[in-house]
C-alpha positions as CSV (number, residue, x, y, z in Angstrom):
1,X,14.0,18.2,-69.4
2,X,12.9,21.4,-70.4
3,X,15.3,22.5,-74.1
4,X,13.0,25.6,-74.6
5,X,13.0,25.0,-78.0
6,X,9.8,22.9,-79.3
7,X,11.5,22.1,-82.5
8,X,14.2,20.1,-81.0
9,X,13.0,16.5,-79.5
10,X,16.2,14.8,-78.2
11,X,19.9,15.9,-76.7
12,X,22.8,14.5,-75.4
13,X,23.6,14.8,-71.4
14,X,27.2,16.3,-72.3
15,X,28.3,16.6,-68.9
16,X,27.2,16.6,-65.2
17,X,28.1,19.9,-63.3
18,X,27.4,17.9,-60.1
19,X,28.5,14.7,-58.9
20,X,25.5,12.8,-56.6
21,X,25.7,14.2,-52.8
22,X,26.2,17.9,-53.7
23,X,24.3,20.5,-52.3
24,X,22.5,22.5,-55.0
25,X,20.7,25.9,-55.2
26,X,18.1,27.0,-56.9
27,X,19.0,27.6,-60.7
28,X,22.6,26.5,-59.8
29,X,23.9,24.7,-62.8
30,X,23.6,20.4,-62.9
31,X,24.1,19.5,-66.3
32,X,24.5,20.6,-69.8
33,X,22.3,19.7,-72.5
34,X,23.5,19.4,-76.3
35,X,21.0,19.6,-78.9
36,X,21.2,19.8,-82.9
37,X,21.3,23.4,-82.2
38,X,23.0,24.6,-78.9
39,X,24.4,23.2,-75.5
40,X,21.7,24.1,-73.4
41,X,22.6,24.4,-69.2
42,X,19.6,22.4,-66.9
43,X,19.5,24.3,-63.6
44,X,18.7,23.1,-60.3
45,X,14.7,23.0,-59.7
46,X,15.3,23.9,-55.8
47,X,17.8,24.4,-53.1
48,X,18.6,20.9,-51.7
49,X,21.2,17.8,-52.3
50,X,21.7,15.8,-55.9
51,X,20.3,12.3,-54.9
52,X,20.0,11.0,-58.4
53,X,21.5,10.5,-62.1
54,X,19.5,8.8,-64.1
55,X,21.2,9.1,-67.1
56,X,24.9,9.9,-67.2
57,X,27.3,11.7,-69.2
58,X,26.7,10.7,-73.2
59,X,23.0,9.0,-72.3
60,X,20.5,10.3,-75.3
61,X,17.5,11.7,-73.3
62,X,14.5,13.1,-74.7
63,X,12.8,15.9,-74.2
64,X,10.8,16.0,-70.6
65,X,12.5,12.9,-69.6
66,X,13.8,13.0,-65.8
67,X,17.9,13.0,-66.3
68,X,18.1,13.5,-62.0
69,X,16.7,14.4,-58.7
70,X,17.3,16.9,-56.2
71,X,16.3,15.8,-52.7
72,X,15.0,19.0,-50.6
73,X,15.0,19.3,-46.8
């Protein structure tokens, strides 16, 4: 999970902007981030469907931990 801040280690998933089965486009909004310092939005990596949450609404995820997966094709 990339929080483009190097200072911060941790956040909370706050919400999911997508529910699992959605179609997705690239840097479409999934899920928003908060930190110490800001709610920070996680875009879609690709064009393709939400196949997976890992960690849901009000999981504590560090940072570069996979929170989802979008299935392409």
């Amino acid at each position: 999970m990339p929080f483009g801040d190097l200072t911060v280690s941790e956040g909370k998933v706050v919400r999911w902007a997508k529910a699992v089965g959605d179609p997705v486009a690239a840097g479409e909004l999934v899920a928003e981030i908060e930190t110490d310092k800001a709610v920070v939005e996680i875009e879609a990596p690709c064009g393709g469907v939400l196949a997976l949450i890992e960690e849901p609404a009000g999981s504590i995820v560090k940072m570069g931990e996979r929170i989802g997966a979008v299935r392409t094709g």
